[in-house]
Each structure stands twice: as structure tokens, then as C-alpha cells.
N, C-alpha and C positions, 0 to 999 in steps of 0.2 A: 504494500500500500504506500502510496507516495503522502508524506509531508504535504503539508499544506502550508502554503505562505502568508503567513499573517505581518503585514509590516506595525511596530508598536506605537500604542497610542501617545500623540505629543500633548502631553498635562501640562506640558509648560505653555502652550500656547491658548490655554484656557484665563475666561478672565470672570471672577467674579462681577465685577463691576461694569459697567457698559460703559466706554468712552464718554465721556459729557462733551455736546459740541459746546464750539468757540465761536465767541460771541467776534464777530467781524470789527476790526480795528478801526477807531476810530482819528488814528493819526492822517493829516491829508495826505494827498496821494503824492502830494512833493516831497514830503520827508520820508515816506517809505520808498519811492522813484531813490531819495537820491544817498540814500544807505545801501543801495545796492553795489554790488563791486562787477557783476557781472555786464557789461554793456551791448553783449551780443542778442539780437534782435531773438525776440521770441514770439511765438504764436500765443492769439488772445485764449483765458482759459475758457473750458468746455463750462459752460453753463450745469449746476448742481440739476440733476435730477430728481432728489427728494425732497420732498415735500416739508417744511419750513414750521412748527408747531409751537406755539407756544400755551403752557400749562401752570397756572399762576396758585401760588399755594399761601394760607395765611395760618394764622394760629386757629386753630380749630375745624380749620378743613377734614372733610369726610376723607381718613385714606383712603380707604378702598376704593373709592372716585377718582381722587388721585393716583392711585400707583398704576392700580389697571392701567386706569388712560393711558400714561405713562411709559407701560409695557406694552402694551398690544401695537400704539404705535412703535413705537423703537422696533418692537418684531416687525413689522407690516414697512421698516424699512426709512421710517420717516424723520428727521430731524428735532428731535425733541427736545425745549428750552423747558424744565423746571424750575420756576422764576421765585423767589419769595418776596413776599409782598411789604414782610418784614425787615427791620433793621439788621437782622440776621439771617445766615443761610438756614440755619438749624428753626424749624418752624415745630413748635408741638400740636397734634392733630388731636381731632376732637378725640380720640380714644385711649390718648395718652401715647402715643406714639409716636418715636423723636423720627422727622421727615428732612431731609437733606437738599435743598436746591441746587442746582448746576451754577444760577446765577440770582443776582439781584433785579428786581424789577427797574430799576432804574439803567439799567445796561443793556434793555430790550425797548425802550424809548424808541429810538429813531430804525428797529429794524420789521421789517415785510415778511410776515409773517404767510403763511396758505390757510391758515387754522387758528385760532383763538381759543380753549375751551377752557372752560371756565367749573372746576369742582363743586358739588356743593358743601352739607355740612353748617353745623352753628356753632361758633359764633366764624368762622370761616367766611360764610357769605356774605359777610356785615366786613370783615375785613380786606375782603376783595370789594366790594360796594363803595368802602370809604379811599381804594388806593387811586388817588388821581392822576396817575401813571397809565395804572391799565386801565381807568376808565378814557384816555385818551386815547389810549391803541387800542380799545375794544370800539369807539366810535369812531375812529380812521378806518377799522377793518367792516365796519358797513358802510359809509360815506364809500369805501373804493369796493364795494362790491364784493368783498373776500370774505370767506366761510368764519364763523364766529357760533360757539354754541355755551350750554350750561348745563349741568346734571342738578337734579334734586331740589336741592333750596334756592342756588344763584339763579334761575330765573327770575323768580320774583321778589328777590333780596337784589340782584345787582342790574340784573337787563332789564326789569320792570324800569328802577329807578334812575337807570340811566335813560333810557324812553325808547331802548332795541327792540320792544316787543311791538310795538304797530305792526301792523300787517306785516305778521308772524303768526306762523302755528306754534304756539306755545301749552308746553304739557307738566304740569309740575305738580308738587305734592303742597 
């Protein structure tokens, strides 16, 4: 009977943790232009194919709103910002459980997002409601037409109150 060739598995190349994208610099394009040492002409880059998400999280947010969202994108391939809406990345959720941002809500300001979604959760959706950040990029992301949603309670805690739900199907508890 012949051996069968199994080549072994690389454990090293496993990663707990899922890369956190980077938040696109905000240095102009002259000072990054002229830090470069390289001067030979290059081709413009390929445009990102994935889809650009952002996922806004505060003290009390519903996890399991959050992390799913969170996961199922990142699986499904998609570029996923964990923003906290807080003074810190470390946000405690409504069940006692310590939640982790990629970034600050203030360093998703001026970026274009595909997706907006918005967890629920109390006191959560009072804390996404009151960040005048994302309520600026969640009313950019319908002024330009771009998908924008909310689970559970932030519909009628933050989209109500910011006035997203006109002529909208909206379904909430």
C-alpha cells in the first residue's frame, strides 16, 4: 500500500485576530508625493474592491449586534471600521462585555463609506444618537444616496431622531 502524502499544516500562518483596516492618511498628497525616494513613474493603483463598512459602537451597545455585524461582514469579504463612539477604544457593552474598536469615530469623519450600520442596545443607542460625528456621516450617507441601516433600538433612538426614517420602511422593537 503506498503512503499517502499529507503536506503539514502551517499554524503559524493562522491569526487569531482579523487584521483591522487603516484608516486612509490624512497627510496631503504633497508631503506623502515628496517623502518618496522612489521617482520612477508608476501605474495608478487598482481601485479596492471591497466594500467600505462602517460599524459605530458606544457604551452599552447590544454585542451581539455588534460583533455578528462585524463578523459576517469581515467573512463576506468586506472592509470593516469598528468605530467607538467613545473617548476610548475599549467600549463596555450593554452585557458587560469589554468591546474593542479598530478606531475612533473621529478618524472616520471625512471617509466614504458603502454601508453605515448602526447597532442597537440601551443605553448604546442614546450614545450613538448623541455622537455628532456619526450623526454627520450617517446624514452624508443619505444626502449621497449610500446604504445606511440600524438593528433593534437605533432606529428609533438614532435614525428617528436624526429624521432618516421618512420615506423609509422602518421595522423596530
Amino acid at each position: 500500500m503506498a503512503a499517502m502524502g499529507f503536506s503539514p499544516f502551517d499554524y503559524a500562518s493562522l491569526s487569531v485576530r482579523a487584521q483591522r483596516p487603516a484608516v486612509t492618511s490624512k497627510r496631503p498628497a504633497a508631503a506623502r508625493a515628496s517623502s518618496s525616494l522612489n521617482t520612477a513613474p508608476t501605474s495608478a493603483p487598482l481601485p479596492s474592491l471591497k466594500k467600505k463598512v462602517l460599524v459605530p459602537i458606544g457604551m452599552g451597545t447590544e454585542e451581539m449586534e455588534a460583533v455578528i455585524l462585524v463578523d459576517v461582514l469581515r467573512r463576506a469579504g468586506a472592509e470593516v471600521f469598528m468605530a467607538s463612539v467613545e473617548t476610548e477604544l475599549m467600549v463596555e457593552a450593554s452585557s458587560g462585555t469589554n468591546l474593542v474598536a479598530d478606531v475612533c469615530i473621529d478618524e472616520c469623519a471625512d471617509e466614504v463609506f458603502d454601508l453605515v450600520a448602526l447597532p442597537g442596545g440601551m443605553p448604546g443607542s442614546v450614545r450613538l444618537r448623541d455622537c455628532e460625528v456619526l450623526r454627520r456621516i450617517t446624514v452624508r450617507q443619505a444626502e449621497e444616496k449610500r446604504l445606511y441601516g440600524a438593528i433593534c433600538a437605533a432606529p428609533a433612538v438614532a435614525l428617528m431622531h436624526w429624521g432618516l426614517h421618512k420615506r423609509k420602511q422602518v421595522t423596530f422593537n
